[in-house]
N, C-alpha and C positions, 0 to 999 in steps of 0.2 A: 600890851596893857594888862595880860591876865596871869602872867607868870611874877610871883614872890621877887624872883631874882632879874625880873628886869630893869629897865634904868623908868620906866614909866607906867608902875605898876600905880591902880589905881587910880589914874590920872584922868582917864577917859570914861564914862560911862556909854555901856554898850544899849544901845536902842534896836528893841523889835521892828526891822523894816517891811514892811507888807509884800508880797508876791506881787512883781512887777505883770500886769498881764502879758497873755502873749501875741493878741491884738497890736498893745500899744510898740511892744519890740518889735516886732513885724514891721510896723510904719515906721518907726526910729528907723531901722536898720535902712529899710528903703530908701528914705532922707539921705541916710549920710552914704550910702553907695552912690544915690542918682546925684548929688552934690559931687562928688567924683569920676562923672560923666562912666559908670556901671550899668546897666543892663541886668535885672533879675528875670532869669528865665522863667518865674513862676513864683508863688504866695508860696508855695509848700517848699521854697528852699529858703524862705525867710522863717517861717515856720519850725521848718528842721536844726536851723542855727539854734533857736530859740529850745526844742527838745532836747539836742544832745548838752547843750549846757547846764539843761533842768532848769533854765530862767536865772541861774546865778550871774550876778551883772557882771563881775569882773570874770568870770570862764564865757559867757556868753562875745562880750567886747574882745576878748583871745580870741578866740575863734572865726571872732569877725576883722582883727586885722592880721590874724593869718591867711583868711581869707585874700583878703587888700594885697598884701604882700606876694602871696600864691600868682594871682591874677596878673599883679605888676612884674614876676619874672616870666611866665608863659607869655606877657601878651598878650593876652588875652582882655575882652573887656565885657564878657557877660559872665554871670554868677550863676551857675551851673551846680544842681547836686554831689555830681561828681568832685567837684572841686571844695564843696562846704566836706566833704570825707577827707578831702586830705587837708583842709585847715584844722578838722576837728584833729588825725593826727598828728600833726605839727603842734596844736597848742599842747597834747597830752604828752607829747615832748619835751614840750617847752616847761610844764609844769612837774616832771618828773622831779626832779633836785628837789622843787618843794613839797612834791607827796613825802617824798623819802624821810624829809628831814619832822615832817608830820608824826610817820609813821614811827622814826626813833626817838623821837619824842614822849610819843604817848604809848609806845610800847615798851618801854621801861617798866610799866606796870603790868602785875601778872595778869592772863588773860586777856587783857587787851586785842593784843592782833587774832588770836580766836575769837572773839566776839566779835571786830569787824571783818573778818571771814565770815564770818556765819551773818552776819547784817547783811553782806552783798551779797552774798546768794540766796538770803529768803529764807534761810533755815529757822530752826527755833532756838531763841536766844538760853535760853535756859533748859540746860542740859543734865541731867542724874547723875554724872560722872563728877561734874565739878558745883564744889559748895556754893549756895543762892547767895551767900551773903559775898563772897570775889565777884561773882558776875553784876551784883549788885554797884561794886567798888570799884571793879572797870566800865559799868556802863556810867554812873557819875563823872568817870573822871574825862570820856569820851563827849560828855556833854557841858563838862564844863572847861575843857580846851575847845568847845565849837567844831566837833568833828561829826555832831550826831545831834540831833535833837528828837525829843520825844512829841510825837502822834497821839496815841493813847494809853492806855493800858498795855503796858508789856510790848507797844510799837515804836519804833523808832526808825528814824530817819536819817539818812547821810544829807548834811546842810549842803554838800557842794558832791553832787551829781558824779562830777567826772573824777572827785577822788575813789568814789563808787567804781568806776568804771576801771581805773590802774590797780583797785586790789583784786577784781574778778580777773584781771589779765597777769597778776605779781602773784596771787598764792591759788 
């Protein structure tokens, strides 16, 4: 909806959705496991689904039927830590093709993939080597493809966690 050159630009208006809590996922997720006759070995593996997604609903529900999926080729029928690790790698698997295609996207523009380098690991965005007003033009354009959003003053934020997580592991 947000690229010039798509077939449905403009079409849609985008709405600020509020931080789902991680209470109420916790109980969701519980729901739709125990409706699947699952077994949670513990809150803190409902909980941890819920962190490594960072609450993103569509990376969180990845992880939760890769989970499903994991569980249905072991055999298995309790949801174990160990096993929310290997759904959370499978989904960043599975979302690879579309970090990528993110990242060629929006790294088309200069600076760019230096400034989400530097987002994921905590560095300081603005740097004496490169001019305020580029980093100014990549961080714009990083926020208004939905890759980033601003916190405060000079903070910003990755909107989807686990893209976070494939550039600390990619550069």
């Amino acid at each position: 909806f947000g690229g010039k050159k798509h077939a449905f630009y403009r079409f849609a208006t985008v709405l600020p959705i509020p931080q789902i809590p991680e209470d109420a996922w916790a109980s969701y997720i519980a729901y739709k496991f125990k409706e699947k006759n699952i077994e949670i070995s513990s809150d803190y593996v409902l909980k941890e689904i819920v962190r490594l997604a960072g609450g993103h609903p569509q990376d969180t529900m990845l992880i939760c039927s890769e989970a499903f999926y994991t569980l249905l080729e072991a055999g298995e029928k309790k949801l174990s830590s160990e096993l929310v690790r290997i759904a959370y790698e499978r989904a960043i698997i599975t979302l690879t093709p579309v970090f990528d295609e993110i990242l060629d996207e929006v790294g088309k523009k200069p600076l760019v993939r230096e400034i989400l380098r530097r987002l994921a690991v905590g560095e300081v965005i603005y740097k004496e080597k490169n001019n305020p007003n580029d980093i100014k033009r990549a961080i714009d354009q990083l926020i208004v493809s939905a890759v980033i959003e601003k916190e405060s003053r000079g903070k910003y934020k990755f909107i989807e966690p686990m893209l976070q997580e494939y550039i600390l592991r990619s550069y």
